[in-house]
C-alpha positions as CSV (number, residue, x, y, z in Angstrom):
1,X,-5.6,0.4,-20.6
2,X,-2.4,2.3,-20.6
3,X,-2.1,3.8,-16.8
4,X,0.8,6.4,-16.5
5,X,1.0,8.5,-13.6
6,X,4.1,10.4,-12.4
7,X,3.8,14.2,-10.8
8,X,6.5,16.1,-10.9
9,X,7.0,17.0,-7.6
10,X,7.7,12.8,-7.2
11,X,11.1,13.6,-9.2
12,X,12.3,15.8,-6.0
13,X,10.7,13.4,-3.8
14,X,13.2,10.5,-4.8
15,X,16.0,13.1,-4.6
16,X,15.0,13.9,-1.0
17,X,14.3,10.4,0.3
18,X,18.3,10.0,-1.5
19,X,19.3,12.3,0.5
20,X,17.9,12.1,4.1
21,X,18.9,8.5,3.9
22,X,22.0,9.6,5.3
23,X,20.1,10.8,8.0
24,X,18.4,7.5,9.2
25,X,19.4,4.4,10.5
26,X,16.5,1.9,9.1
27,X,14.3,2.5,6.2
28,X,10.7,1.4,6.9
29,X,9.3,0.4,3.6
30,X,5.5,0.3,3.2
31,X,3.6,-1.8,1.3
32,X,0.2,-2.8,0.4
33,X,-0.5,-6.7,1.6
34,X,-2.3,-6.7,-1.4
35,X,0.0,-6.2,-4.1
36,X,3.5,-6.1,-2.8
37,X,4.8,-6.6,-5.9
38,X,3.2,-3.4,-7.5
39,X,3.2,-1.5,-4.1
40,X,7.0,-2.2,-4.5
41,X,9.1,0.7,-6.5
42,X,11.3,-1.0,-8.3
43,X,14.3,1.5,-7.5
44,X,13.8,0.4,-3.9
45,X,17.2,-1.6,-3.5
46,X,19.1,1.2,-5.4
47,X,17.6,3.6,-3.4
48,X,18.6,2.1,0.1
49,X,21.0,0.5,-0.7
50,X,22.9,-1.5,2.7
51,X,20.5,0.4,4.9
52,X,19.0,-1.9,7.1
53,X,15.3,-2.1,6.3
54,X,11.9,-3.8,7.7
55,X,9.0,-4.1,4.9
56,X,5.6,-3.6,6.8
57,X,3.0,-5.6,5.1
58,X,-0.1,-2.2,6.1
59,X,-3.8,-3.7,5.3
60,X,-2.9,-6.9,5.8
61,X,-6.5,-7.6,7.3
62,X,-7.8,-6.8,3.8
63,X,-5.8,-9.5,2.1
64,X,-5.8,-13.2,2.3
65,X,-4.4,-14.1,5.7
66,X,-2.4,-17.4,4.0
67,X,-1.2,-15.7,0.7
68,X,0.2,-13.4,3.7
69,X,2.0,-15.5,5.3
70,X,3.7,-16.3,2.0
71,X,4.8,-12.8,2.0
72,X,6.1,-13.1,5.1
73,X,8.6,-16.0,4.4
74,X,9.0,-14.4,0.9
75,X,10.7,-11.2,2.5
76,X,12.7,-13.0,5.5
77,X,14.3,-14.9,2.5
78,X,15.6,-12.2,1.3
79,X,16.6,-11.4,5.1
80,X,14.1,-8.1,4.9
81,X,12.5,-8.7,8.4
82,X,8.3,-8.6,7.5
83,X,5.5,-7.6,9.7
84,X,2.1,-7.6,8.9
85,X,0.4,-4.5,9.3
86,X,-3.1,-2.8,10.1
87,X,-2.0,0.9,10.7
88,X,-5.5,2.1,11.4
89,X,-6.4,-0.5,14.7
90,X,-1.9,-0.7,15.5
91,X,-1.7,-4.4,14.5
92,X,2.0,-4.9,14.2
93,X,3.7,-1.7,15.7
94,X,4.9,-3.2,18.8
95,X,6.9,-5.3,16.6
96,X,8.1,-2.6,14.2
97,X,9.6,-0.8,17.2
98,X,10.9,-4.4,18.6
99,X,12.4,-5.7,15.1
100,X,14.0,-2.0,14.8
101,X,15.7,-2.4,18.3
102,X,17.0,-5.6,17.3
103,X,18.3,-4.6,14.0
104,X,20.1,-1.8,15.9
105,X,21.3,-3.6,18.7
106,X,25.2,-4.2,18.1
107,X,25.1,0.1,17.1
108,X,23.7,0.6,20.3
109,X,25.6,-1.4,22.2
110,X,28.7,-0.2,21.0
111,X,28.1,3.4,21.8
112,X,27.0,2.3,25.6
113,X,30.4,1.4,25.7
114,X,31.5,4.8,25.0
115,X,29.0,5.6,27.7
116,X,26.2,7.6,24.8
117,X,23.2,5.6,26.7
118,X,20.2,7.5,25.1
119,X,20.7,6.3,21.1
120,X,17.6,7.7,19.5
121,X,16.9,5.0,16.2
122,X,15.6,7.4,13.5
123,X,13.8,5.4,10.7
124,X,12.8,6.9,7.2
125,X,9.0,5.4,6.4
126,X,8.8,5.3,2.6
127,X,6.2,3.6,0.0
128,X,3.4,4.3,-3.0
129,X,1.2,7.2,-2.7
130,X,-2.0,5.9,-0.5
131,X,-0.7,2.8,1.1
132,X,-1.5,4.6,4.6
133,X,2.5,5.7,5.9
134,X,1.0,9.1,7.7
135,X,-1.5,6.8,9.5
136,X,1.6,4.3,10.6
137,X,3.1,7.4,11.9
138,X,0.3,8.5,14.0
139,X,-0.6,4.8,15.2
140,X,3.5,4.8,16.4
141,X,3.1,8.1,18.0
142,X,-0.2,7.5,19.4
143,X,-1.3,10.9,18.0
144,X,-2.7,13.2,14.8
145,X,0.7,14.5,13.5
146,X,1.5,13.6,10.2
147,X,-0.9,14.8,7.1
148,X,-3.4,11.9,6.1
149,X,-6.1,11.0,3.6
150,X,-8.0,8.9,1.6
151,X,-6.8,10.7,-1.7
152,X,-3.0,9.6,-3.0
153,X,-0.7,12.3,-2.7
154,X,-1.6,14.3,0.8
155,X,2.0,13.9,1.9
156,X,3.9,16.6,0.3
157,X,6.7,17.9,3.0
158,X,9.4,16.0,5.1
159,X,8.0,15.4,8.5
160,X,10.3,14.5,11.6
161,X,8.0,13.0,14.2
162,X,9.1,11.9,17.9
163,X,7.1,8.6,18.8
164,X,8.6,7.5,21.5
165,X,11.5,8.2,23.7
166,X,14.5,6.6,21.9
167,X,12.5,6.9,18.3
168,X,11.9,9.0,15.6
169,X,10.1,9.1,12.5
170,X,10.6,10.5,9.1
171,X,7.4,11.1,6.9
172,X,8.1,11.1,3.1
173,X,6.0,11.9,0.0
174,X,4.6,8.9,-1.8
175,X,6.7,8.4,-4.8
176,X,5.7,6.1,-8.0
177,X,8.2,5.5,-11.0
178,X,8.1,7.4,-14.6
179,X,6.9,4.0,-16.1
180,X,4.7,0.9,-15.5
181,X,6.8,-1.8,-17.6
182,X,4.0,-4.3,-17.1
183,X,0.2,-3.2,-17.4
184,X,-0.6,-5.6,-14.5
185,X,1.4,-3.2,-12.2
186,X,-0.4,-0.2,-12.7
187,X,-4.0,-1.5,-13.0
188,X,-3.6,-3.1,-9.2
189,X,-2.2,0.7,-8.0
190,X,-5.3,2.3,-9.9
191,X,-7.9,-1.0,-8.1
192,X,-6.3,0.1,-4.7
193,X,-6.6,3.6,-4.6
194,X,-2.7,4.3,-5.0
195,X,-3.3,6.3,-8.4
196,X,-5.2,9.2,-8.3
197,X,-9.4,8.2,-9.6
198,X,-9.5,11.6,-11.0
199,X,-7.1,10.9,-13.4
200,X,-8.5,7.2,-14.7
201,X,-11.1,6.1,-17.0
202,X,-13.1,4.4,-13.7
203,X,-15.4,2.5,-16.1
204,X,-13.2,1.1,-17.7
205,X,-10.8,0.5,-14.7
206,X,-14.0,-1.2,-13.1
207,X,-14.2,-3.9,-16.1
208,X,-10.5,-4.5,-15.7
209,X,-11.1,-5.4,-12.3
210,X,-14.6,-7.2,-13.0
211,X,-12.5,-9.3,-15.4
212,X,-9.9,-10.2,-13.5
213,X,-12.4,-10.6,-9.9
214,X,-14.5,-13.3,-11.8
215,X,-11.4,-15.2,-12.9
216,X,-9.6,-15.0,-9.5
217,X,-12.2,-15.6,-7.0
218,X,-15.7,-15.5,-8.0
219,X,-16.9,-16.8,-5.2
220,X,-16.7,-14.0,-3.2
221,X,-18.0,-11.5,-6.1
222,X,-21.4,-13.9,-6.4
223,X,-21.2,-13.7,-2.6
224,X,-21.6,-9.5,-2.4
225,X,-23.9,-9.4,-5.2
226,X,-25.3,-12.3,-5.9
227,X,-25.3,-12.3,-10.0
228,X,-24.6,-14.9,-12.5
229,X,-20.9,-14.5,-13.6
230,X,-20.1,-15.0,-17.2
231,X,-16.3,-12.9,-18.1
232,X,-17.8,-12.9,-22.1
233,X,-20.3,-10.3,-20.6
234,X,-18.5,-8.6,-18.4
235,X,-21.0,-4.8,-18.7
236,X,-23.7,-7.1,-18.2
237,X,-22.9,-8.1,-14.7
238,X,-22.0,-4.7,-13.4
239,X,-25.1,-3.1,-15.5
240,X,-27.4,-5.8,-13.1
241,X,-25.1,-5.0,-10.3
242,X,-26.3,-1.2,-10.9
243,X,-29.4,-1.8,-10.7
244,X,-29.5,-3.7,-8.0
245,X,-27.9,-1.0,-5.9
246,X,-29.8,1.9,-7.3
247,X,-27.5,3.5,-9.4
248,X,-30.0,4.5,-12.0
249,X,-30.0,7.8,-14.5
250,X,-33.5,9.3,-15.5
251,X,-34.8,7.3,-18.1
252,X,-34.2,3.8,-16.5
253,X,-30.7,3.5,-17.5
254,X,-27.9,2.9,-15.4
255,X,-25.3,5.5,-14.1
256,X,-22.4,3.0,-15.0
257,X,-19.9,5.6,-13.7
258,X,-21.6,5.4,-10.4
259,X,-21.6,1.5,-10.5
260,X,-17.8,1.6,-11.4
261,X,-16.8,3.5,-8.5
262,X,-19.1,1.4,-6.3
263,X,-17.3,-1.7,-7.4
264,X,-13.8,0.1,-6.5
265,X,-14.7,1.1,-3.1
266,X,-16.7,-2.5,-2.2
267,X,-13.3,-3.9,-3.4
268,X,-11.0,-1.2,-1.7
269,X,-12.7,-1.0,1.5
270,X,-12.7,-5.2,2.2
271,X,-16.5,-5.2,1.6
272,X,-16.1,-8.0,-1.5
273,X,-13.8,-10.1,1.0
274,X,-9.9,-11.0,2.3
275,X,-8.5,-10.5,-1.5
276,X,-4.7,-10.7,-2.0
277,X,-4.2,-9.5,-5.8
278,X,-0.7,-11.0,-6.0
279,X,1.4,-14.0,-4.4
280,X,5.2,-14.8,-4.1
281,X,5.1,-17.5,-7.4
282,X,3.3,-14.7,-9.5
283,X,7.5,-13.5,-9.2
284,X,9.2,-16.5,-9.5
């Protein structure tokens, strides 16, 4: 399943986020707990560059709270500072503005010396399309300002956002890359929402993810809907899974398009279970 998804208006995106970077003092880059790795755009380090930057691990109470952990340590490594991240109940913004304070510490002391004692830290929050970096923004300013939804792609212009006294906020358009060099990377954007449905063959995304669900941890598929698992027969189970939710077309067959996206969103909203897609030794 080739997935390929690149918008044009993501070409001026990366030119933009190239550009204001010289406006910011940290980069905030978001990723999906799930799949860092894929949630990761590979031109990230070219991009930023020696900017000082904080990864925020967002729906990181959707995803395996040890293989997070790992993440964690993974990241700090590399001396990126990690947080993990809930942006929709705040988990982890304290920190973000406490870890941004301490990166910028020796700046602002410096220009207390030169007696400038209101430095305002302005942070640029970049990531993939979906991975939730207008509802970090509102969370941080504890109110509705920057564009969200549930569909990829709702951020389209630069935002500036006050969130707190000494803090601003820079809102950027998700931005993917022109080409998915391993298959693996785009399926886990296209099982978490980050690729547009509307553009995907959801059936067969939906065996993809069947596939690699009864593999990975079948436990907690047999758990949601208690079927016998067998990955030789992989329309089978979500044909019974179908039925047993009532997906069914006149004539007693099953709406497998239905069933498909019902898979997705029990998998994309947490409803199958804590699921981390990808760990740190998947990379090394």
């Amino acid at each position: 399943m080739d997935i390929q998804w690149y918008p044009g208006h993501m070409v001026k995106a990366k030119r933009k986020i190239r550009e204001e970077l010289k406006l910011v003092d940290i980069v905030i880059e978001l990723l999906d707990a799930r799949i860092p790795i894929s949630s990761r755009n590979p031109d990230v380090d070219v991009i930023v560059g020696d900017k000082k930057r904080i990864v925020a691990l967002n729906k990181s109470d959707m995803a395996d709270p040890s293989t997070n952990l790992k993440w964690k340590k993974y990241f700090e490594k590399k001396g990126i500072p990690a947080i993990l991240v809930n942006s929709i109940k705040g988990t982890g913004i304290k920190e973000i503005f406490a870890v941004s304070k301490e990166l910028m510490k020796d700046e602002i002391e410096k220009l207390q010396k030169k007696g400038l004692l209101n430095k305002t830290i302005r942070a640029l929050v970049m990531g993939v399309p979906n991975v939730g970096k207008s509802t970090l923004i509102n969370k941080m300013a504890k109110r509705s300002i920057a564009q969200t939804g549930d569909r990829p792609g709702i951020t389209k212009s630069k935002q500036w956002i006050k969130v707190s006294k000494n803090f601003e906020l820079l809102d950027t358009p998700g931005i993917l890359w022109p080409k998915f060099e391993d298959e693996k990377v785009g399926l886990h954007l296209a099982f978490t929402g980050a690729i547009k449905d509307e553009i995907l063959d959801i059936e067969e995304l939906s065996r993809k993810f069947m596939l690699k669900a009864i593999k990975e941890f079948p436990d907690k598929i047999n758990k949601r809907y208690n079927v016998e698992l067998d990955s030789n027969d992989v329309d089978s189970i979500i044909n019974i899974i179908g039925r047993k939710r009532g997906c069914i077309l006149p004539g007693d067959e099953i709406d497998m398009k239905r069933t498909a996206s019902l898979i997705l969103d029990d998998f994309r909203s947490g409803r199958i279970g804590l699921i981390s897609l990808e760990k740190p030794e998947d990379i090394l």
